[in-house]
Residue frames as a rotation matrix with the C-alpha (Angstrom) as fourth column:
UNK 1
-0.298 -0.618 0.728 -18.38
0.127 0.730 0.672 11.77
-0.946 0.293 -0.139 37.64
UNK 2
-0.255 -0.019 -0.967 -18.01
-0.758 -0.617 0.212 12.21
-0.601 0.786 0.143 34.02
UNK 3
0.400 0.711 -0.578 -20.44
-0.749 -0.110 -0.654 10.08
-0.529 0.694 0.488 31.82
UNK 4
-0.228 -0.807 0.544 -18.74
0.280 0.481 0.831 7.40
-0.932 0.342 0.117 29.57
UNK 5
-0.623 -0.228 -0.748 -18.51
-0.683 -0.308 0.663 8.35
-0.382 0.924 0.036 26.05
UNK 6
0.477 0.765 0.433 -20.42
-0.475 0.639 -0.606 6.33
-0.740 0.083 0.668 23.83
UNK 7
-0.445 -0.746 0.496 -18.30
0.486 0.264 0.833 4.05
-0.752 0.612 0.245 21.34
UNK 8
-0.085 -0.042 -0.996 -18.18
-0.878 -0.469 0.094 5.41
-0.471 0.882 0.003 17.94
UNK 9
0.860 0.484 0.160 -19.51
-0.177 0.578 -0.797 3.09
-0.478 0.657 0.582 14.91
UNK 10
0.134 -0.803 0.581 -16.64
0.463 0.569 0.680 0.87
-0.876 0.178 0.447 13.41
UNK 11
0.055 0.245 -0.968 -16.62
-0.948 -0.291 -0.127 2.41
-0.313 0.925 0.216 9.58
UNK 12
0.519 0.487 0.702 -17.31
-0.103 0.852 -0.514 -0.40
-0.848 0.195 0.492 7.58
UNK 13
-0.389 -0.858 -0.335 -14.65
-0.135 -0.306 0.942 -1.22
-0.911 0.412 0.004 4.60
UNK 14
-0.004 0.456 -0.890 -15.37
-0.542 -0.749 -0.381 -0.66
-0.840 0.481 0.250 1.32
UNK 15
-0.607 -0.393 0.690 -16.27
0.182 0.777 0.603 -3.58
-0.773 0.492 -0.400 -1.31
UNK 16
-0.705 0.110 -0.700 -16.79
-0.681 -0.381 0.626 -2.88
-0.198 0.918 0.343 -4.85
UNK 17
0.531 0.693 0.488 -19.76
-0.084 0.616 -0.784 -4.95
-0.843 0.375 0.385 -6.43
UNK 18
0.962 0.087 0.259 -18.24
0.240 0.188 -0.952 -6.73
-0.131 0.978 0.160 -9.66
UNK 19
0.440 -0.895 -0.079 -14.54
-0.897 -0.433 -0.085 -5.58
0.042 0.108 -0.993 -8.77
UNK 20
0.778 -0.285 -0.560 -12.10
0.220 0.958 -0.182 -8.78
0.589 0.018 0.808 -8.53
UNK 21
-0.068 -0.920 -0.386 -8.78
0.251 0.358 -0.899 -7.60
0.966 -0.158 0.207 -6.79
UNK 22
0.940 0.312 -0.141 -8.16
0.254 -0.359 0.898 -7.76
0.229 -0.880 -0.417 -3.40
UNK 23
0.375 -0.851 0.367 -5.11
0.103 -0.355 -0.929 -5.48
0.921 0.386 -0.046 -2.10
UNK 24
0.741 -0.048 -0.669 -2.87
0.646 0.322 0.692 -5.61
0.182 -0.946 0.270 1.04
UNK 25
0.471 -0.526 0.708 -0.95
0.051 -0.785 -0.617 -2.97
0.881 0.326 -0.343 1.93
UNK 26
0.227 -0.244 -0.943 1.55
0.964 0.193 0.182 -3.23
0.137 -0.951 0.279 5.19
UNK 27
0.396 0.110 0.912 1.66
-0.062 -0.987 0.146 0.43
0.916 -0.114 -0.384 7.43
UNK 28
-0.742 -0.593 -0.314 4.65
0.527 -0.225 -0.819 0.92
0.415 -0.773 0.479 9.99
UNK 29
0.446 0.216 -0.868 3.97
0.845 -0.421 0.329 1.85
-0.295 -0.881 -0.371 13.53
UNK 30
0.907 -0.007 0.421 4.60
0.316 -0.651 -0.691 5.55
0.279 0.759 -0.588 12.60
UNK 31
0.723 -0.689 -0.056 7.26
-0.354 -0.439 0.826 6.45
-0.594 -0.577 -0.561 15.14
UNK 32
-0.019 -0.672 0.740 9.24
0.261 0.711 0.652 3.84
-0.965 0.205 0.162 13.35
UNK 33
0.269 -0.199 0.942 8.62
0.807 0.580 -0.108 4.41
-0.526 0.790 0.316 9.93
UNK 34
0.307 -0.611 0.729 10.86
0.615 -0.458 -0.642 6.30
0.726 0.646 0.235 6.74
UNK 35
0.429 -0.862 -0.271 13.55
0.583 0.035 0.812 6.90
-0.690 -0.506 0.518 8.83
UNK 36
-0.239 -0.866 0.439 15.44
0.882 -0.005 0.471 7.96
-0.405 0.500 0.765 6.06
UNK 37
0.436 0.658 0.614 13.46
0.709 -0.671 0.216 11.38
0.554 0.342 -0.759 5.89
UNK 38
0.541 -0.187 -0.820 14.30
0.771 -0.280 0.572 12.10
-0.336 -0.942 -0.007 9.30
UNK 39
-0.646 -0.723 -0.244 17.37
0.579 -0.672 0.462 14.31
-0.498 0.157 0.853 8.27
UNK 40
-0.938 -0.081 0.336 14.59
0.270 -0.779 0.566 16.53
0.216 0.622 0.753 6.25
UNK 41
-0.048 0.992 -0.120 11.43
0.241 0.128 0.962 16.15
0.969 0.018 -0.245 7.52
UNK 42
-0.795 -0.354 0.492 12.19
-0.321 -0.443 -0.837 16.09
0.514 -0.824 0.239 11.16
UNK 43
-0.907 0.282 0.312 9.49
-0.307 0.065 -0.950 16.14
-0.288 -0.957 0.028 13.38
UNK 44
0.111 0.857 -0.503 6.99
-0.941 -0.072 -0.330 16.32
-0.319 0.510 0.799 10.76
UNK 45
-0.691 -0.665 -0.281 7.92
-0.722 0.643 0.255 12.53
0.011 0.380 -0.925 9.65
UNK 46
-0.702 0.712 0.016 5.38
0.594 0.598 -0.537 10.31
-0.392 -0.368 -0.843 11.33
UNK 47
-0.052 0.660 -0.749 3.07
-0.173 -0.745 -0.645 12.94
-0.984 0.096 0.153 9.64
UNK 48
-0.055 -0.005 -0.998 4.23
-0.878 -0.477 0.051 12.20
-0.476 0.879 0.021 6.54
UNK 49
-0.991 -0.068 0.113 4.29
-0.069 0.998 -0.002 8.38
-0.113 -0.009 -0.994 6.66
UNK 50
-0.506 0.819 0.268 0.70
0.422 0.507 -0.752 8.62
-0.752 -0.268 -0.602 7.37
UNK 51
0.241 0.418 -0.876 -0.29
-0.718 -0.530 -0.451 11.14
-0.652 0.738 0.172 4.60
UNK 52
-0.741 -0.397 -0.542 1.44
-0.671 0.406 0.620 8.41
-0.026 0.823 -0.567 2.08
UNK 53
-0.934 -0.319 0.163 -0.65
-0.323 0.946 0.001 6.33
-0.155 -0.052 -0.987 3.30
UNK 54
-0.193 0.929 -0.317 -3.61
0.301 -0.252 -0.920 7.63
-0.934 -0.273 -0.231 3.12
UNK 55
-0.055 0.218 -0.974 -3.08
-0.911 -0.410 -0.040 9.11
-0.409 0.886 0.221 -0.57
UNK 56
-0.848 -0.530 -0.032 -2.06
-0.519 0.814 0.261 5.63
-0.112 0.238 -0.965 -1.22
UNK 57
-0.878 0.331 0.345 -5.28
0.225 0.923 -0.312 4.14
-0.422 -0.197 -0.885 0.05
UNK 58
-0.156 0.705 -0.692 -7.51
-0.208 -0.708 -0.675 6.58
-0.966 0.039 0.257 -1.44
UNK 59
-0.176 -0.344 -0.922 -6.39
-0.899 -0.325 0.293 5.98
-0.401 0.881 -0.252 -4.91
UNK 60
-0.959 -0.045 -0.279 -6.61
-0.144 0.926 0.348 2.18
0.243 0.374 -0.895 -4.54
UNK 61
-0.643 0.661 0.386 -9.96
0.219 0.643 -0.734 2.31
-0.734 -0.388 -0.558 -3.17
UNK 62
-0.016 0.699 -0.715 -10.77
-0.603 -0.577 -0.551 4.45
-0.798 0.422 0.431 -6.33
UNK 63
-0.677 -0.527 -0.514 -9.51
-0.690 0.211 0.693 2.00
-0.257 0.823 -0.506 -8.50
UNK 64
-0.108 0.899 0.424 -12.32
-0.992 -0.124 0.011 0.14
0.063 -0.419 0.906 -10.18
UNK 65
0.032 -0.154 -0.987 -10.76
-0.490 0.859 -0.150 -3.20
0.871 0.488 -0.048 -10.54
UNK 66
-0.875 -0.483 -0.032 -10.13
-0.191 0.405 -0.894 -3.18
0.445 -0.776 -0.447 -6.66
UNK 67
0.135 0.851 -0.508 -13.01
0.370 0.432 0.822 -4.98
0.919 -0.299 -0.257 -4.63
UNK 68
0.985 0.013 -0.173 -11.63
0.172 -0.168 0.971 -4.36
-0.016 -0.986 -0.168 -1.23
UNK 69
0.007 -0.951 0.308 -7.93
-0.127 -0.306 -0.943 -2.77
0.992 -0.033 -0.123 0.48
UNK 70
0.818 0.087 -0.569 -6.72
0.481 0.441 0.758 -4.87
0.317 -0.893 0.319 3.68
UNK 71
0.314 -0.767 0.559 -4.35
-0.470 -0.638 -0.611 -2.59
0.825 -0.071 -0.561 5.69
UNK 72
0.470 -0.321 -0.822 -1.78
0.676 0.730 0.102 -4.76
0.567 -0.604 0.561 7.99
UNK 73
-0.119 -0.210 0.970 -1.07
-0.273 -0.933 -0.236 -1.98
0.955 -0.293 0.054 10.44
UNK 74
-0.394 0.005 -0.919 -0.32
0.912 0.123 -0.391 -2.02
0.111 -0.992 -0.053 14.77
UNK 75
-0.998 -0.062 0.033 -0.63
0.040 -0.887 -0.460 1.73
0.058 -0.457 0.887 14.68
UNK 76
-0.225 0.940 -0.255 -3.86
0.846 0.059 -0.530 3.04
-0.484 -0.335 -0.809 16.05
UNK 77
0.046 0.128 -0.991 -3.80
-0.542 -0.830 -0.133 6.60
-0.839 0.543 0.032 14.82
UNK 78
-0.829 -0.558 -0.039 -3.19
-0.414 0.565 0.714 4.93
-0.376 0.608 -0.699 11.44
UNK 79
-0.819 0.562 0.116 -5.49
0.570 0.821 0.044 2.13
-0.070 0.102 -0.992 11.56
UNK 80
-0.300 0.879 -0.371 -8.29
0.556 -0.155 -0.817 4.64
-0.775 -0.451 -0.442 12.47
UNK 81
0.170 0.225 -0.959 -7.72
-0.487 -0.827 -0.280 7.06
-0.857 0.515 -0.031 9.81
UNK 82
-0.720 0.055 -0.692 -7.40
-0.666 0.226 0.711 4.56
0.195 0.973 -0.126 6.84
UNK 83
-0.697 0.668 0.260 -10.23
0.589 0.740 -0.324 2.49
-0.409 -0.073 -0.910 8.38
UNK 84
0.165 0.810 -0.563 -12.60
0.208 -0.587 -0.782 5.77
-0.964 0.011 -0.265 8.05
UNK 85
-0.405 0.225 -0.886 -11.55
-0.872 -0.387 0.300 5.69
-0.276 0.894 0.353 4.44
UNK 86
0.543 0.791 -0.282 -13.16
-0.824 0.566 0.000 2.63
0.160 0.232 0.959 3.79
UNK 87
-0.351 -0.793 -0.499 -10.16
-0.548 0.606 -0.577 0.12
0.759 0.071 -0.647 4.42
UNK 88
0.786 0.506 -0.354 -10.29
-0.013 0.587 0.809 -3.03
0.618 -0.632 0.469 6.37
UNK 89
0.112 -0.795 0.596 -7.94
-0.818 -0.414 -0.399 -2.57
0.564 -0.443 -0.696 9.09
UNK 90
0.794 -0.011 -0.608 -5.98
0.284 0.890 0.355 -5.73
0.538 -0.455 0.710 10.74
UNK 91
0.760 -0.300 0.577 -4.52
-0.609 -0.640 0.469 -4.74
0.228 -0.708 -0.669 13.82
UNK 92
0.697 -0.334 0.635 -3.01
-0.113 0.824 0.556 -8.45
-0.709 -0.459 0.536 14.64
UNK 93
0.670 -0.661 -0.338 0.18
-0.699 -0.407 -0.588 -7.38
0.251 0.630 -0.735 12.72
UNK 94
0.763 -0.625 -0.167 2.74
0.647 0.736 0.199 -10.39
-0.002 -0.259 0.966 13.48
UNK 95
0.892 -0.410 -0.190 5.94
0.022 -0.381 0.924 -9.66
-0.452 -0.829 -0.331 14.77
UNK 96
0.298 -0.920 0.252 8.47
0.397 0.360 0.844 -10.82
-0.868 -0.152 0.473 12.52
UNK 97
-0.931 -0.362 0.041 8.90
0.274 -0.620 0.735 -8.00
-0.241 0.696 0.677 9.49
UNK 98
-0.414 0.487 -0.769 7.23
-0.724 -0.688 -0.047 -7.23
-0.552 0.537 0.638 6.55
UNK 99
-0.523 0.087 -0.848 6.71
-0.802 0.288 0.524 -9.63
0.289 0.954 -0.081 4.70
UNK 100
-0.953 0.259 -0.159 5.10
0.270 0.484 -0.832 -11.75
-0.139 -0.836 -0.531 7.58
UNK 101
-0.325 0.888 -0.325 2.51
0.222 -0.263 -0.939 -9.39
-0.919 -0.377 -0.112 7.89
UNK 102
-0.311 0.151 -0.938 2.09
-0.904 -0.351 0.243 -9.34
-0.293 0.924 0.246 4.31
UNK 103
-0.858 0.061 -0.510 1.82
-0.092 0.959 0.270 -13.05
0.506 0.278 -0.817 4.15
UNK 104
-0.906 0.378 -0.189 -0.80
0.375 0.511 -0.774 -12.41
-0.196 -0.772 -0.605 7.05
UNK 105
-0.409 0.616 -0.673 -2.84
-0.631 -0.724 -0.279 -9.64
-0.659 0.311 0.685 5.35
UNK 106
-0.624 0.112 -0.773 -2.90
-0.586 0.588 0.558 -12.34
0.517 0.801 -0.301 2.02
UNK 107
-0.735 0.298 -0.609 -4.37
0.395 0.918 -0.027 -15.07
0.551 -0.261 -0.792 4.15
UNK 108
-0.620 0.730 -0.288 -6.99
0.130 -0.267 -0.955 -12.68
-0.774 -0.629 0.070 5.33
UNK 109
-0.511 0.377 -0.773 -7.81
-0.842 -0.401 0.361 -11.60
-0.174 0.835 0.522 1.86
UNK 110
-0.907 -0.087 -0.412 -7.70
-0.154 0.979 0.133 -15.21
0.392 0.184 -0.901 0.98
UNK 111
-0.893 0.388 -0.229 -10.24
0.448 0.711 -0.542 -16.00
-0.048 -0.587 -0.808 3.40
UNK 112
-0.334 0.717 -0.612 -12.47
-0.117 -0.676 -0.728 -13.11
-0.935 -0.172 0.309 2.75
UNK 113
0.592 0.654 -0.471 -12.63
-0.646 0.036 -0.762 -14.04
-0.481 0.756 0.444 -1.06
UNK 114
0.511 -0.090 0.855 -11.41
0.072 0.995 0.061 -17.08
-0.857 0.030 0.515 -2.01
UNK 115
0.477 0.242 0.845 -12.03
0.837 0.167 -0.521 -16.78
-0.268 0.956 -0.123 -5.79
UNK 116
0.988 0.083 -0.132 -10.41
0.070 -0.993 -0.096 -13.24
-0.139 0.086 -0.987 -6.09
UNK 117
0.055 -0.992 0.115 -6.52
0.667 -0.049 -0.743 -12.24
0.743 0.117 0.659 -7.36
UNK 118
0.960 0.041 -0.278 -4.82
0.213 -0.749 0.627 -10.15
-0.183 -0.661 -0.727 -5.04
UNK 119
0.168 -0.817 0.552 -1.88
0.319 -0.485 -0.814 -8.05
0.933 0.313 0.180 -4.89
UNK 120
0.577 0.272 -0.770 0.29
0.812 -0.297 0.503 -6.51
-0.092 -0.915 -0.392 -2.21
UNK 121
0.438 -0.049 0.897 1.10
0.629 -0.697 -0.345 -2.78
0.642 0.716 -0.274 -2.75
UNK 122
-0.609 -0.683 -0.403 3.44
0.782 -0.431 -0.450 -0.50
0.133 -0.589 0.797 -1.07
UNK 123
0.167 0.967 -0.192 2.06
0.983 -0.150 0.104 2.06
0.072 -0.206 -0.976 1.11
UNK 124
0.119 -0.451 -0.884 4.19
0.337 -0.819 0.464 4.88
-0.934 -0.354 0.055 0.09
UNK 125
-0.216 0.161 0.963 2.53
0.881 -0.393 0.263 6.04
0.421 0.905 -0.057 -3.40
UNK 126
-0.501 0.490 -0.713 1.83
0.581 -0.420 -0.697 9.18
-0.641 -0.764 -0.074 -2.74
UNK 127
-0.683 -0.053 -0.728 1.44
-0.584 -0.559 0.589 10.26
-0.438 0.828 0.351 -6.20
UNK 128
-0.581 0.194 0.790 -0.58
0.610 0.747 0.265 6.69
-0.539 0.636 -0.552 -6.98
UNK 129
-0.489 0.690 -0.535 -3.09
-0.864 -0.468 0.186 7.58
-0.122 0.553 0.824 -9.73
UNK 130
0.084 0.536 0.840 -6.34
-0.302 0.817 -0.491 4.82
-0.950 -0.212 0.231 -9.86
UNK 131
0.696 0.252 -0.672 -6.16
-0.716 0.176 -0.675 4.78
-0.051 0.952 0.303 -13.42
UNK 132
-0.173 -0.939 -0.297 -2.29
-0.912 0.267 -0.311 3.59
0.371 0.217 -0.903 -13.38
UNK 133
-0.580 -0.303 0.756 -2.90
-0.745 0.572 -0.343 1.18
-0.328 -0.763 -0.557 -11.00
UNK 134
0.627 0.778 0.034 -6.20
-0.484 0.423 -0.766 -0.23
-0.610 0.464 0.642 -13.16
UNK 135
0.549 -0.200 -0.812 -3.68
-0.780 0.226 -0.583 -0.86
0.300 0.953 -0.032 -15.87
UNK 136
-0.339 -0.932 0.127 -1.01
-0.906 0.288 -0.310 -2.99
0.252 -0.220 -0.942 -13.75
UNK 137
0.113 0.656 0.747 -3.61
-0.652 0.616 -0.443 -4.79
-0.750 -0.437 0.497 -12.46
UNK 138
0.777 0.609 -0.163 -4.89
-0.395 0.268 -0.879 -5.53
-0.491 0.747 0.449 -15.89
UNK 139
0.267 -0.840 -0.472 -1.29
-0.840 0.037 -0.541 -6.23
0.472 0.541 -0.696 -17.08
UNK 140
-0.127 -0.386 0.914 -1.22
-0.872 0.482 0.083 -9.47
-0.472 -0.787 -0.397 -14.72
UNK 141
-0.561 -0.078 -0.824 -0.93
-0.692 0.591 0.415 -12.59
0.455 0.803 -0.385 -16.35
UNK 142
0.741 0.659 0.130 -4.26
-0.636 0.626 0.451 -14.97
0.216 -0.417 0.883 -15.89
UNK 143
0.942 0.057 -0.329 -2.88
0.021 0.973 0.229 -17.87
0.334 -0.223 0.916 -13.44
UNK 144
0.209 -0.919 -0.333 0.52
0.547 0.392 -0.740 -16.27
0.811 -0.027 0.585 -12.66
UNK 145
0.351 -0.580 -0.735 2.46
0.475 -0.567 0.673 -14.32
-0.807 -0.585 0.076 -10.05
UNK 146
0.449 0.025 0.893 3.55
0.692 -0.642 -0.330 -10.89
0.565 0.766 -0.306 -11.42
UNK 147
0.262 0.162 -0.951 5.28
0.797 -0.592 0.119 -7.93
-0.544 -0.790 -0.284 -9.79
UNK 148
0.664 -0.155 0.732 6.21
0.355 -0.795 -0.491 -4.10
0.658 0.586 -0.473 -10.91
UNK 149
-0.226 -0.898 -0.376 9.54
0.893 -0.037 -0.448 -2.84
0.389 -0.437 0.811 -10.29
UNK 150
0.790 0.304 -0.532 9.96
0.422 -0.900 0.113 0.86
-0.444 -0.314 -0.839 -8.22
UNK 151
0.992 0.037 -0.123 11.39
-0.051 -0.765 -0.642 3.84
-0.117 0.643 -0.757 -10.02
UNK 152
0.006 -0.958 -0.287 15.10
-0.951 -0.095 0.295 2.77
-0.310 0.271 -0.911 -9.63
UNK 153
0.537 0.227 -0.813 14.35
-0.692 0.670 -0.270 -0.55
0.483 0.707 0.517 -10.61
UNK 154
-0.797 -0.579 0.172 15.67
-0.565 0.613 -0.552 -2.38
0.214 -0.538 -0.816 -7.38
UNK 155
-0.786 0.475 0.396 12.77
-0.417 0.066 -0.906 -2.66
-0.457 -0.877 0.147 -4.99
UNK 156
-0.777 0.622 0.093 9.00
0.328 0.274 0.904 -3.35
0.537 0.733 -0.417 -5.84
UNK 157
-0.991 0.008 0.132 5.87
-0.059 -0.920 -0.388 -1.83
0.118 -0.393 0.912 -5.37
UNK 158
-0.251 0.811 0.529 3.90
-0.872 0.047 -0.487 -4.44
-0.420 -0.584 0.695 -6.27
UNK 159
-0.770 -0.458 -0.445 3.47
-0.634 0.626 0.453 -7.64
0.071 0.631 -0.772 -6.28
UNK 160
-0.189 0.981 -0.042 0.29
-0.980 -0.191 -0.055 -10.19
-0.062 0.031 0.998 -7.47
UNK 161
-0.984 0.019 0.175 -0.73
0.025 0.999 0.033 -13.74
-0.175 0.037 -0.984 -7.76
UNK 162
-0.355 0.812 -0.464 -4.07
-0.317 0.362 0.877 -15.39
0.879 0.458 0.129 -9.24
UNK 163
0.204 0.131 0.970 -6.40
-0.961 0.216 0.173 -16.68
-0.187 -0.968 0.170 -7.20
UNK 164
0.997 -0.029 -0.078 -5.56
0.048 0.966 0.255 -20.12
0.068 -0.258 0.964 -5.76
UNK 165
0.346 -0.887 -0.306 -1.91
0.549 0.456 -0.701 -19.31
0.761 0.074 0.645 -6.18
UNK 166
0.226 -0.475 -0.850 1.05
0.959 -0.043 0.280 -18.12
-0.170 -0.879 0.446 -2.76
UNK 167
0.841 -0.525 -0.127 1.97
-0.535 -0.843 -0.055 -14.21
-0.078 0.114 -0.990 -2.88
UNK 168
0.612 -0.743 -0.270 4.91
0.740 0.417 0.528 -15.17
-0.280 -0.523 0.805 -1.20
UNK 169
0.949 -0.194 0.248 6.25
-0.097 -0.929 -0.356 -11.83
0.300 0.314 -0.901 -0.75
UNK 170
0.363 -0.912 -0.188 9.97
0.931 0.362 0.042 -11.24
0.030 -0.191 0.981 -0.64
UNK 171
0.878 0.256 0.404 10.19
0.321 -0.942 -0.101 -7.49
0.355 0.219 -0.909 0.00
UNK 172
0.887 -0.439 -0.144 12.83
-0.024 -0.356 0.934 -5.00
-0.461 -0.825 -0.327 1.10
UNK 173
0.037 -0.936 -0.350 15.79
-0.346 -0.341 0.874 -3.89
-0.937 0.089 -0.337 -0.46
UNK 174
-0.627 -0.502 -0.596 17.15
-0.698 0.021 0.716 -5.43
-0.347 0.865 -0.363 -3.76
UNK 175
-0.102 0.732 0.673 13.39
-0.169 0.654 -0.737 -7.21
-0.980 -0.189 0.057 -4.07
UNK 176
0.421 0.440 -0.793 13.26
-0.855 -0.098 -0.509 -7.24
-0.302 0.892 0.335 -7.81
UNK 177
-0.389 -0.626 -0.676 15.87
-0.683 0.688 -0.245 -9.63
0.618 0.367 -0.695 -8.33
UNK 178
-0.736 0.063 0.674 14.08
-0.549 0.528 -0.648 -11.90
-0.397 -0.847 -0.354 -5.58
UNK 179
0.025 0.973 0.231 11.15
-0.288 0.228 -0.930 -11.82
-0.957 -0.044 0.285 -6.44
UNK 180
0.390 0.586 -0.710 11.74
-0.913 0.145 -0.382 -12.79
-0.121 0.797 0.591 -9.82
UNK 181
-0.850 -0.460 -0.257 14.36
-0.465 0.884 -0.045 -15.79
0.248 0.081 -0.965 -9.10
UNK 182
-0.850 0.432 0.301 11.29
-0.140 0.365 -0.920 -16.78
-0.508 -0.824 -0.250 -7.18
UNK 183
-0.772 0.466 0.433 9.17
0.623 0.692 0.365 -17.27
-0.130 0.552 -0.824 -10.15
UNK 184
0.038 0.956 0.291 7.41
0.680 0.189 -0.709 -14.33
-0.732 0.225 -0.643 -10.43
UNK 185
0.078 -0.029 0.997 6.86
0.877 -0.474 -0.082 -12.15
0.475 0.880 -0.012 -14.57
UNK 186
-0.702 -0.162 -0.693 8.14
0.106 -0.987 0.123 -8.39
-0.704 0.013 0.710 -14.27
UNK 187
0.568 0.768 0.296 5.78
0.750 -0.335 -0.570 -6.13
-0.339 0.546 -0.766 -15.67
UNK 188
-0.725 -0.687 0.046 7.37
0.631 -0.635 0.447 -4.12
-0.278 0.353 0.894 -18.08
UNK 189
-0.042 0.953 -0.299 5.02
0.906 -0.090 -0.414 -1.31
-0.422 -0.288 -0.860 -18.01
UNK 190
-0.796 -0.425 0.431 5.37
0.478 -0.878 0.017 2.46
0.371 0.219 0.902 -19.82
UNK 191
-0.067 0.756 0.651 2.78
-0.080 -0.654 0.752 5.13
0.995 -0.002 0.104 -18.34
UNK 192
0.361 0.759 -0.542 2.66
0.234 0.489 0.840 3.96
0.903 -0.431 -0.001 -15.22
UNK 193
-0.426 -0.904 0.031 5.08
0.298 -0.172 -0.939 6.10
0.855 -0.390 0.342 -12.89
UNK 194
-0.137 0.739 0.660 2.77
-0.556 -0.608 0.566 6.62
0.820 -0.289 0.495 -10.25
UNK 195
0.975 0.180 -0.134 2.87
-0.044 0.741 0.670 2.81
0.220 -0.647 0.730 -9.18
UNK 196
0.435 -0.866 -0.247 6.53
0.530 0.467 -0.708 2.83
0.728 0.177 0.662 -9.32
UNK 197
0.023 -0.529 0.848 7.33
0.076 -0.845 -0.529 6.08
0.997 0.077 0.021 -7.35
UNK 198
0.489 0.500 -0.715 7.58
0.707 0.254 0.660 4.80
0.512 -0.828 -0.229 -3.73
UNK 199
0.318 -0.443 0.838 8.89
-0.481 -0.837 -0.261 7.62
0.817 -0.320 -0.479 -1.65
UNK 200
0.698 -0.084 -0.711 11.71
0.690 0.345 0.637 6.86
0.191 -0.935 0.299 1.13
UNK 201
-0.297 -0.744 -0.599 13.98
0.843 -0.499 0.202 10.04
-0.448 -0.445 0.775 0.70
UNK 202
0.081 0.525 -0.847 13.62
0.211 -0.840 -0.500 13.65
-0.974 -0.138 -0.179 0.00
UNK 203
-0.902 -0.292 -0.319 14.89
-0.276 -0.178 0.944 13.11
-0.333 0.940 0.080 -3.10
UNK 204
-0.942 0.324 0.083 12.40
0.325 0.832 0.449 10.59
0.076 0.450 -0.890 -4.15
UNK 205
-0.281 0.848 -0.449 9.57
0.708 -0.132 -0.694 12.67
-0.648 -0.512 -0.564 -2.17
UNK 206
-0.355 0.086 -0.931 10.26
-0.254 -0.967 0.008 15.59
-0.900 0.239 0.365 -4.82
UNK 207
-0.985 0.153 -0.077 9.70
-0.020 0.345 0.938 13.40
0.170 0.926 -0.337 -7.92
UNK 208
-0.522 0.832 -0.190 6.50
0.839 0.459 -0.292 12.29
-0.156 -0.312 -0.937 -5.96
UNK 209
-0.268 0.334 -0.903 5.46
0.471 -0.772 -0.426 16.18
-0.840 -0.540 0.050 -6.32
UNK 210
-0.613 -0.403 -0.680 6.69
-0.563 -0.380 0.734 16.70
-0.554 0.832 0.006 -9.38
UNK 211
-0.952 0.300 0.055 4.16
0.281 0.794 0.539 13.88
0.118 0.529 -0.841 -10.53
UNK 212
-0.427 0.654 0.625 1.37
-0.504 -0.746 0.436 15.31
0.751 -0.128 0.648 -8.15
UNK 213
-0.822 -0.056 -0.566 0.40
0.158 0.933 -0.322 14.00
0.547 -0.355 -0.758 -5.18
UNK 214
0.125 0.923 -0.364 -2.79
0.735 0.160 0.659 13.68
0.666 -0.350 -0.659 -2.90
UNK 215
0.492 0.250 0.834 -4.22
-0.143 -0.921 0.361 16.23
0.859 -0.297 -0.417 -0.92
UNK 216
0.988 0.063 -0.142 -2.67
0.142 0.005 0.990 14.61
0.063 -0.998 -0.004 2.19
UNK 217
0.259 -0.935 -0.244 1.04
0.704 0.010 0.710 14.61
-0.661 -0.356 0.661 1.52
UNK 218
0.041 -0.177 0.983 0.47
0.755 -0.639 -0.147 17.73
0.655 0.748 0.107 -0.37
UNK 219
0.750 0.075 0.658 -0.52
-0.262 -0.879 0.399 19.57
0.608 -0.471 -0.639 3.02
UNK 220
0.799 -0.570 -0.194 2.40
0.518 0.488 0.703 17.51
-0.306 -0.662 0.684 4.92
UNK 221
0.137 -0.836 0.532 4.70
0.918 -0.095 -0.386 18.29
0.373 0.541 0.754 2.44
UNK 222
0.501 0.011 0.865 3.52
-0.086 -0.994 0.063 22.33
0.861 -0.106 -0.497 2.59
UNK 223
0.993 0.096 0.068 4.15
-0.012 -0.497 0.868 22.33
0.117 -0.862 -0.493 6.27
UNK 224
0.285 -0.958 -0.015 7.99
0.879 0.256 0.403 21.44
-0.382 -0.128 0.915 5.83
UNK 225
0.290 -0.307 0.906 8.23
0.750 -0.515 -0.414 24.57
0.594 0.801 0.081 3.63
């Protein structure tokens, strides 16, 4: 009889001394997620979902304003590989969208630092750059809700709130106009095309290249070639 394995050591997520934001970032079950690749990506898809996400989380954990990056994720393959970058991984994803488990990721943040702003950031940057993301941050208004439109200027890519005050995310489609009837300040931002550049088609994936993206959806990308 073969032995049992011994468990591997949880990785432990990664909080900044002296940082203030805390970020939430929701990650489709891969099978399921950017669909709208499919026709170019193919098999390699779920491959590439997870490279975004991973360049994505790298970039925010470099950022030095972030303190800590909750990922709201069922997948396991996933979860493991953005826990071992230093992320806190919540597995107990609710059931009823995005923006659910975005509301659920907030109320973890919440609870982990009270006193702390937070944001919740799409998890298809692949291009993010920590610097860019330092400024948006910094570009929030003390005491308000705030979000930053994505590169066609429907969607959003991120959106923030002081502490003490509701995300209340309203993602998904034509979210810009939501999210501001809903009371929160566009950031009108120049420099900052990195946070904006979320990637759901092949079109959108080539800008993402054309900007420069992380080593992981740089070697995804290669393998489509």
């Amino acid at each position: 009889m073969t032995p049992p394995q011994p468990e591997l050591p949880v990785p432990q997520p990664t909080v900044r001394p002296g940082a203030r934001w805390s970020l939430v970032l929701p990650v489709k079950t891969l099978a399921r997620a950017k669909t709208r690749l499919a026709p170019f990506a193919g098999a390699h898809r779920p491959r590439l979902a997870l490279a975004f996400a991973l360049d994505t989380v790298t970039a925010a954990l470099a950022c030095p304003a972030v303190a800590q990056v909750l990922v709201v994720s069922k997948d396991r393959e996933a979860g493991a590989a953005l826990a071992a970058l230093g992320a806190l991984v919540l597995a107990d994803e609710p059931g009823d969208g995005l923006n659910e488990a975005l509301s659920h990721g907030a109320d973890q943040a919440r609870r982990l630092r009270p006193d702390a702003p937070l944001a919740a950031l799409s998890a298809d940057l692949p291009a993010l750059r920590a610097a860019e993301l330092t400024r948006v941050l910094g570009a929030v208004p003390p005491g308000e809700r705030a979000f930053l439109a994505d590169a066609p200027g429907e969607g959003t890519t991120l959106l923030a709130c002081a502490e003490g005050r509701r995300l209340d995310p309203a993602f998904g489609g034509a979210s810009r106009l939501r999210h501001a009837a809903g009371g929160a300040r566009e950031l009108i931002l120049p420099g900052v095309p990195s946070v904006r550049r979320d990637v759901d088609t092949a079109a959108d994936l080539a800008e993402a290249l054309a900007l420069g993206v992380g080593p992981h959806t740089r070697a995804a990308a290669a393998a489509l070639v």
